[in-house]
Structures are given as structure tokens and as C-alpha cells.
N, C-alpha and C positions, 0 to 999 in steps of 0.2 A: 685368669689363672694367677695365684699367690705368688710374690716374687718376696723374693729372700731379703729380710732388712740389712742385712750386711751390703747387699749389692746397692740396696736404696738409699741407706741413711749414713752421711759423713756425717761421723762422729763429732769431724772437729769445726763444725759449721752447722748454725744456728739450722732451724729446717720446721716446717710445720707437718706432720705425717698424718692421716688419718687410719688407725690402725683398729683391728677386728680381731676378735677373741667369741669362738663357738665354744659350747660344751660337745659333748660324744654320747653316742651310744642315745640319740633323743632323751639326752637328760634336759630338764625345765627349771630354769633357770630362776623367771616372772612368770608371775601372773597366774591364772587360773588353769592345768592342767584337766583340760577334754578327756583323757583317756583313764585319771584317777579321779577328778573332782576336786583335788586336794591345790590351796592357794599356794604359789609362792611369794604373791607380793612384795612380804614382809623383807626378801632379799633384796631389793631395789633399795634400800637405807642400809645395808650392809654396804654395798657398792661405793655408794654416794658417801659412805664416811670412810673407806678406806681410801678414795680415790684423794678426799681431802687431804688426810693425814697423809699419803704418797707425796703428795704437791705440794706439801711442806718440808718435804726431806731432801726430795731427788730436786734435780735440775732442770726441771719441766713443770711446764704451763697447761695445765687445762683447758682447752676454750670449751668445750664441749663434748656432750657423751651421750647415748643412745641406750636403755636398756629394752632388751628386744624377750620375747619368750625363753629363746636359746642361745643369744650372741650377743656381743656387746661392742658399739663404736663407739669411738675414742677419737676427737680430735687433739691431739697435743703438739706442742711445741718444747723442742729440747733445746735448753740450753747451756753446750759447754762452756760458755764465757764464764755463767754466773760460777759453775763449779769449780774454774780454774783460781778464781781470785778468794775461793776459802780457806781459810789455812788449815794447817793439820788437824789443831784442837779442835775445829770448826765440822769437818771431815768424821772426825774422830768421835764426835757429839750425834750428829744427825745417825751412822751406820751403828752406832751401837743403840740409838733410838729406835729405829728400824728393826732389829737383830736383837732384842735383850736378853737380858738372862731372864730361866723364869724360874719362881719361889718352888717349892715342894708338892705345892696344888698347881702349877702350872700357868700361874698369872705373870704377866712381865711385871718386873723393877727395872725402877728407872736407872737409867743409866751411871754406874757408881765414875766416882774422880778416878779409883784406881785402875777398870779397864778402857775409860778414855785414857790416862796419861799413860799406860799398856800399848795402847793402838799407837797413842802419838810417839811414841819411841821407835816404832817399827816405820822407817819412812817408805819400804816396798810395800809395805800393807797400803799404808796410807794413799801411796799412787794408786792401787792395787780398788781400793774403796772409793777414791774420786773420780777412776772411771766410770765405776759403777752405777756412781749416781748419778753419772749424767748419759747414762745407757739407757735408751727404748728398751732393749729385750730385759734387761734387768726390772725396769718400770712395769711393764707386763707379767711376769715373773713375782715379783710382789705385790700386784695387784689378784692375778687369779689364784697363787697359790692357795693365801688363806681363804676365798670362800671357793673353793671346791673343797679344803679341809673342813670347812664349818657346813656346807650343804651336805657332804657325802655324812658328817657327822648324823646329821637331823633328819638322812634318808635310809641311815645305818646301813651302810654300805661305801667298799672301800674302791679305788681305780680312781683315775686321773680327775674324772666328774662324770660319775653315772649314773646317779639319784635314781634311775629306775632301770631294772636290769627285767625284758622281758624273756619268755621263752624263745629258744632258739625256733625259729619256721611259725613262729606265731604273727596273725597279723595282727594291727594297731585297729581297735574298732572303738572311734568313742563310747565312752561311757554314755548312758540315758541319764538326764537331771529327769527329778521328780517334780 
């Protein structure tokens, strides 16, 4: 049974966790879906580059990661050390990299001087932000968000990740390849 990361993970102490992330509702994550035909492979480089760009922001270590049909493991390592010795600017750099604004067609820009030195003025923000980064649930959190927002995008359809929404009292019958 799932126990609670709060119960599991001191914050303020280095820790290795291996943590797991499903989708809902038999949404498909990878790979080749039995029941439509239809690939998702291509999401496994979606994963794999966000997970980078994550591990260059927050306070955690990647060792390793699993992507599975419908779930995803994750071994990481958090570390509050590194995020405590960042300074504000530094703080203030990475969370608005993470968070950007975005243009009128909805692409991010990059981080401007004036809502870093914004951030860096506000020093409860700035606490407020270097928790965050050195937070597992945060970590996880802007890891699934965007690609259930880019999956449910490309299965045009909206909820938490349901890429395929069958009939209610329906059963799941693979589909026949020809």
C-alpha cells in the first residue's frame, strides 16, 4: 500500500526515494496501445527531456527511471544541501526558468532581469521557491503536469490523464492487427 511522502521523506536530509507515478482511467502512456493500435512511443523523449531539464533546476539527482505502458519509476535523490547554499538571484533564476512567462502564442521567454530582481526582492517568496525546489512532490508535480497536458492535448481530451475515455459497462477487447 502507497504511503504518504510527507511521512517518508525529511525534507531536510539528503535521502534516495524511488518513487511511481500511474496515469488513470487505462490511459497509455508508451508504447503501442492493444486496444486502439495507435503508438505512443514517441512520449518516452517527452519524459526523458523533461526529466533533464527538471534535474537541472530542482535539487535532485536522477539515477534512474523506468517508463512502463501506464506508469513511471523514478529513482531520485533530493538534495536540500545543494538548494540551501543558492542564493536568492540563483533561487530566483532557476523558478522563473521553471515557471516562465509565455508570449501571446504561448511559447515560454526566457527569464527577464526584471521578474528575477521582482522575485529577488520578495525574500518570503524566495524561501517560499527554495523549498520547492528541493521538494519530491513539487519534482513530481512538474514532472507529470506537462505531459498529461501535452498527452490529453494530442488525445483531445481533457482530466487529469485520460487519453482514452471508454464507455461506461464497456469491456476492453483487444483490437485484431491485420
Amino acid at each position: 500500500m502507497p504511503i504518504a511522502r510527507k511521512t517518508v521523506v525529511d525534507v531536510d536530509q539528503v535521502g534516495v526515494y524511488h518513487c511511481i507515478s500511474r496515469c488513470v482511467r487505462r490511459a497509455f502512456l508508451c508504447g503501442v496501445d492493444d486496444y486502439t493500435g495507435i503508438n505512443y512511443e514517441h512520449r518516452r523523449a517527452w519524459i526523458a527531456d523533461r526529466l533533464k531539464t527538471l534535474s537541472s533546476i530542482f535539487g535532485m539527482e536522477v539515477f534512474a527511471y523506468a517508463v512502463m505502458s501506464n506508469h513511471l519509476h523514478l529513482v531520485i535523490r533530493n538534495r536540500p544541501d545543494l538548494a540551501s547554499d543558492w542564493s536568492a538571484q540563483e533561487v530566483a533564476q532557476r523558478w522563473c526558468t521553471l515557471f516562465p512567462k509565455r508570449d501571446g502564442h504561448g511559447a515560454a521567454e526566457a527569464p527577464s532581469d526584471e521578474a528575477i530582481s521582482t522575485l529577488v526582492g520578495d525574500a518570503e517568496r524566495v524561501a517560499s521557491c527554495r523549498e520547492r525546489l528541493g521538494d519530491i512532490s513539487w519534482f513530481m508535480r512538474c514532472l507529470n503536469e506537462p505531459i498529461a497536458r501535452r498527452a490529453n492535448r494530442e488525445d483531445k481530451c481533457t482530466g487529469r490523464f485520460c487519453a482514452r475515455i471508454r464507455p461506461k459497462g464497456t469491456r476492453l477487447q483487444p483490437k485484431k492487427m491485420s
